[in-house]
N, C-alpha and C positions, 0 to 999 in steps of 0.2 A: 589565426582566423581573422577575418577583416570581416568585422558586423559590418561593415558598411553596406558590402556588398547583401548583406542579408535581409530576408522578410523579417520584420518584428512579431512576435509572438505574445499570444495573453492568452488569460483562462476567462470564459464566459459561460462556463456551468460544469456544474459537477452534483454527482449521485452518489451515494453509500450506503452501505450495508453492511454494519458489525455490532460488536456484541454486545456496545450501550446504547445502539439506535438502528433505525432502519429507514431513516432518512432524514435530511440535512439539516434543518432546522432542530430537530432532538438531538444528533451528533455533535454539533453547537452548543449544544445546553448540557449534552452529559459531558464533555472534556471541559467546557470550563467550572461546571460543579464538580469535578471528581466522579463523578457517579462509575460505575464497575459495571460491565456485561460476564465478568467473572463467575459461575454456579460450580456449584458442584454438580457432577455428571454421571447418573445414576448406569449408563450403560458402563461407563468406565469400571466402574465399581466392580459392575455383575462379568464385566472380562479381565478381573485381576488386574487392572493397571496400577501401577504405584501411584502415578498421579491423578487423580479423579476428580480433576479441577479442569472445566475448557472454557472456553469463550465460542459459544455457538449463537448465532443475531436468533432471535425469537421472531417471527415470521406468523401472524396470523393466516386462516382460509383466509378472511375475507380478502386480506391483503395480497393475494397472489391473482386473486380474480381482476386484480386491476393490470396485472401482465399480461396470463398466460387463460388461452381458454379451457374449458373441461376437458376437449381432445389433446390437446397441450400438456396438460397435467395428467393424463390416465399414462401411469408408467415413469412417470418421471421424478428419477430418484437419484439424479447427479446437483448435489447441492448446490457447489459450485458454480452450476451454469445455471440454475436459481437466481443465484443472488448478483451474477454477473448480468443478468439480463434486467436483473429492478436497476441496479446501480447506473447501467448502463443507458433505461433510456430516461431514468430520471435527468443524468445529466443533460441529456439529446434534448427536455423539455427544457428544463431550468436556462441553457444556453438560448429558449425560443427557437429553435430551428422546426423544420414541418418535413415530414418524410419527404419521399419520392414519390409521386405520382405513379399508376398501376404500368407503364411503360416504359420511364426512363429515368435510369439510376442518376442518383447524385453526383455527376463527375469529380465535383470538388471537395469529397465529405469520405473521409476513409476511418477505418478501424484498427488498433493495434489493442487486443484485450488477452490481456498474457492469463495463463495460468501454469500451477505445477502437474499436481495429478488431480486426472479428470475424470469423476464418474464412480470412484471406489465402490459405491453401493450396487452401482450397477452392473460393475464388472463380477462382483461378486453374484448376481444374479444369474448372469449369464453363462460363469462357473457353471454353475450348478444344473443350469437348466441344456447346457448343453452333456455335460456327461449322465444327465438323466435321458437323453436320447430326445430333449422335448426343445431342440434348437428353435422350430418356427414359434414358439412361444417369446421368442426376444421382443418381437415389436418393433415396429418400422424407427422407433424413435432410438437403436440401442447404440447405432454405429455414433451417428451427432452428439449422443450423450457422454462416449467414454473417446474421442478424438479429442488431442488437443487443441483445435483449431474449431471446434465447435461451436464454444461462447461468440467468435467474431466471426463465425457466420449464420446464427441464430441474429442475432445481432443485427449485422449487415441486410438479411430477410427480413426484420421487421421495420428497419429507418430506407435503407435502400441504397445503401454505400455503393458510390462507382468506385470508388478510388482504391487505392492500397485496403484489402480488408486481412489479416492476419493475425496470429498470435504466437507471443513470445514467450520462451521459458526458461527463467536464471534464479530460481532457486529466492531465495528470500529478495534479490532485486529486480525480480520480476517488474512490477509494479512502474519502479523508477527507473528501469528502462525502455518500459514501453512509452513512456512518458517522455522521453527524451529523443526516441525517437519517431515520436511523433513530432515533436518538436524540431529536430531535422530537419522532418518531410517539408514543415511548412515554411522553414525559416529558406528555405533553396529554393520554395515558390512552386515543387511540386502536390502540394493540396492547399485548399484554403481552411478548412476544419478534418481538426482528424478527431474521433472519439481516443482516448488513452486510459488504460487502466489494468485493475487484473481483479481475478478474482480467485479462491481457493477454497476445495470440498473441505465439509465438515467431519468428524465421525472418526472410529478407531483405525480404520481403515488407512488411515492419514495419518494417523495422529501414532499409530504403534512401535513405528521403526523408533522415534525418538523415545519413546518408553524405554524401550527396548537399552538404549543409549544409556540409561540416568540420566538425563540431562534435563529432565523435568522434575519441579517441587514435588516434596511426595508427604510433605511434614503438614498442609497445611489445609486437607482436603473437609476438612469440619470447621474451615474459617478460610471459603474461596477466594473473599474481595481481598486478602491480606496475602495472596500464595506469588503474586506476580511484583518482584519490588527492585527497578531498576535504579543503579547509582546504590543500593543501600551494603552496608555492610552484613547484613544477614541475604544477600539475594541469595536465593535457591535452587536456581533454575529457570525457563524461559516455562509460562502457562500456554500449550498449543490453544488458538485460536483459529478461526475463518470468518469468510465476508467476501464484501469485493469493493473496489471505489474507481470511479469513473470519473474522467472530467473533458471536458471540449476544450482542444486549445485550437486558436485560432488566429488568422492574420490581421494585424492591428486595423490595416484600413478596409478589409471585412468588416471589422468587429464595430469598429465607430459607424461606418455606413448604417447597419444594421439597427442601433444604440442599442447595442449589447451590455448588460453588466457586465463590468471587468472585475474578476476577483483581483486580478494582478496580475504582472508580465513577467513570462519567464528570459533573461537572459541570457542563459549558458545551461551546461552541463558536462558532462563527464563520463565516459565509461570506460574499466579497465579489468586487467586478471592480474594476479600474483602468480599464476603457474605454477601452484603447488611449491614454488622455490623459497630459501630463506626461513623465514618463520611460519608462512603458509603449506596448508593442508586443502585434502577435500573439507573439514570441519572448523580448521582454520585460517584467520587471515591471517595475508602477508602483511607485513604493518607497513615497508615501504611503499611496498602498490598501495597500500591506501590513502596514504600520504600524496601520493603523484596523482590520483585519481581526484582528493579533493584540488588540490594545487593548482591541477589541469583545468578541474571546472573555475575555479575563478580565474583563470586566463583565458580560459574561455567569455565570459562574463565580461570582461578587461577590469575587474575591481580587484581591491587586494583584502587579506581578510581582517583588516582595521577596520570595513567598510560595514561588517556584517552587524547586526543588533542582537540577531538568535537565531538557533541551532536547533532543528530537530535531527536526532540522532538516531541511532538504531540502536543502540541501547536493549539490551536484553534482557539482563537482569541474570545475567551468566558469570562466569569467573574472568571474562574479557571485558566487562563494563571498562573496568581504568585505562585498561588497553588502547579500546577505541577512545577513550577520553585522552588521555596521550596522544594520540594520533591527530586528533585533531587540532589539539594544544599548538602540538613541530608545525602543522602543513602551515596553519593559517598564522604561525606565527602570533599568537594569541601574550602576551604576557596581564599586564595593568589592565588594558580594555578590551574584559571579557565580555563576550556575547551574553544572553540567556543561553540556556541548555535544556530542552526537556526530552522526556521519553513517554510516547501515549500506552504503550506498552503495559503498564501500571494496572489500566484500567480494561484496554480490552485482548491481553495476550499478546500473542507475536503470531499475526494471523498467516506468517507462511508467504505463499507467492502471493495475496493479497495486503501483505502489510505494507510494499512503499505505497502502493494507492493510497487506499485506507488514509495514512500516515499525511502522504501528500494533501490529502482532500483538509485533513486536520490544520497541515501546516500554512495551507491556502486561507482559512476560515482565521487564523491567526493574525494572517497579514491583513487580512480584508479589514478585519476586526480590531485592529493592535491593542492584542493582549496575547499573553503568555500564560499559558493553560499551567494547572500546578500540576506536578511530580507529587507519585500518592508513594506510601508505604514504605520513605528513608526512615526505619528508624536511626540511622546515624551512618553520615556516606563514607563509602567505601576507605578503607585507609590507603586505595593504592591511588584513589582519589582527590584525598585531600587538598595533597602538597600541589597537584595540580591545578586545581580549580577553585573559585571560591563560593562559601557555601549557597550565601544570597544570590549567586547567579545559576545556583539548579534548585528553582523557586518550588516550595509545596501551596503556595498560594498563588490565588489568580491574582497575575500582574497587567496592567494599563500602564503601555511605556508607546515611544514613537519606534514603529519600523519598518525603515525604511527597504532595508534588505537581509534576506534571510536566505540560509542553507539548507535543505534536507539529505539527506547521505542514505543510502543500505547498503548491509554487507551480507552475501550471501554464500551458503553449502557451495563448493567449489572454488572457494578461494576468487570471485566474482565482486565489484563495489561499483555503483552507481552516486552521481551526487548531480544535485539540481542547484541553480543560483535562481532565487526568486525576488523580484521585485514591486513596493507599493507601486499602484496605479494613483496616477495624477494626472486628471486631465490637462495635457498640453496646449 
């Protein structure tokens, strides 16, 4: 790839919504405290789940009355596109941008807001009310709430998107591939802002198949903020979560015309599949795809991964933490000078097709801020972690270090990996 020929790329807002905050400035302040969106979850309990621990964001009335009006809200029970809608146009403020006028769409302002499954509550209402013979009972709002293509064009309806408005869906790299390929669009000069994000429903509905799995904590449901503990030698399982996070990336000489805040500039990225082949499954990954997927984004980038200062990872808190810690190790050629490494995972689950957002929005606010958020809940890291990594650099305290460039990665259900190369802003 020849950046030369390319538009430059930056972030100049972003929105959030998870389960230690509900917007940007507390989501700041609970990953560098540690603070948990972790509860116990009493409906879990009353449906037999082993794991009765979630990360669901706490969402006041008042707080939605700043979105959605009463007719908006009678009937509306797709969490999801809840929370993909605050996330979404908080970012759309925070970047300063001003809708569309009642005539004519944004040409140059597009949407890519991924999700997995949309609407589980609703679908299950519609169940019901349809084999009770009492179909006109849905409600004009049931088809937008359980489509996946909904959130981006709820969305697109309220800012006023001419441009590309769509949504993507790849299982846990949802997120950081909508991201990327919004970053695409702009870096090839076909948009000038695209909104990027995702967002993913709350509730058992969602959350049962992996019940269903084990593959969630089941030991730790009378001690929530401790059930989620990536890197540690006791992890248990991945604690399911939801939310959504949004950000506006944009063309550099946009952005500066503008004087936009830059959180930072993206220069590359990455996307790939394992194909089920090798070591890869639908459940797990391939380790060489993942390897070539990061490799590829920093050739994409043109840096090599001497270059990097920290890593956010995807990190689970499953029996592949050292896995993916290995993987990362070979790509980037890591030995003497390691990166940082963290996982926010810790704090608010593994929120699903909203967790690269989420994640991203965290690892942006890192850069912006150079600090390195702590890793909660190692009691003592992994042993298949050790020999690989060292300890000081997968910090349980907040660190204040320079960085310059940083990685985000996810790996997602279907044997799927995404990774982002991020860069500090300096004005030139």
């Amino acid at each position: 790839m020849n950046k030369s020929n390319l538009n430059r790329v930056v972030v100049t807002g972003m929105g959030v919504v998870a389960p230690n905050a509900i917007n940007l400035a507390d989501f700041y302040n609970s990953l560098k405290t540690g603070k948990s969106g972790l509860r116990f979850d009493q409906q879990l309990a009353d449906l037999n789940f082993g794991c009765q621990v979630s990360g669901t964001p706490q969402i006041p009335e008042e707080h939605l009355s700043h979105y959605f009006t009463p007719l908006q809200l009678r009937g509306l029970k797709a969490s999801g596109l809840v929370y993909g809608v605050i996330a979404g146009i908080d970012a759309f403020n925070d970047a300063g941008l001003i809708p569309a006028e009642k005539d004519n769409a944004l040409d140059d302002f597009g949407i890519i807001m991924g999700t997995g499954q949309s609407g589980g509550e609703k679908f299950r209402e519609a169940i019901h009310l349809i084999d009770d013979n009492r179909v006109r009972r849905l409600g004009s709002t049931s088809v937008i709430q359980t489509m996946t293509s909904g959130i981006s064009a709820w969305l697109s309806g309220e800012l006023g998107a001419g441009n590309l408005a769509t949504s993507n869906s790849s299982a846990c790299c949802t997120g950081t591939e909508a991201f990327i390929m919004g970053y695409e669009r702009i870096a090839h000069g076909q948009a000038k802002q695209m909104l990027v994000g995702s967002t993913s429903d709350s509730g058992p509905y969602i959350w049962g198949g992996f019940d269903a799995m084990r593959i969630l904590p089941t030991k730790y449901n009378n001690l929530p903020e401790q059930a989620s503990r990536p890197f540690s030698n006791d992890a248990a399982g991945f604690v399911p979560g939801s939310g959504a996070g949004a950000m506006i990336l944009e063309d550099l000489e946009s952005a500066l015309k503008r004087g936009a805040t830059i959180y930072g500039e993206v220069l590359g990225g990455s996307l790939n599949s394992g194909g089920h082949r090798g070591s890869g499954s639908m459940t797990a990954p391939n380790g060489a795809a993942v390897q070539k997927c990061l490799i590829q984004a920093l050739k994409n980038a043109q840096i090599k991964g001497q270059d990097i200062q920290a890593i956010n990872g995807h990190v689970t808190a499953t029996g592949k933490d050292g896995y993916e810690v290995e993987n990362w190790v070979k790509a980037l050629s890591l030995k003497d000078k390691l990166p940082y490494l963290n996982s926010f995972k810790s704090t608010i689950g593994h929120c699903l097709a909203a967790a690269g957002s989420i994640e991203l929005v965290g690892s942006l606010l890192q850069l912006k801020q150079q600090k390195v958020f702590p890793n909660q809940n190692i009691t003592e890291l992994h042993d298949e972690i050790k020999p690989l990594y060292s300890e000081n650099k997968i910090p349980v305290q907040l660190i204040e270090t320079e960085i310059n460039v940083m990685m985000k990665a996810s790996f997602g259900f279907g044997d799927v990996n995404a990774a982002v190369v991020l860069k500090k802003w300096d004005l030139e």
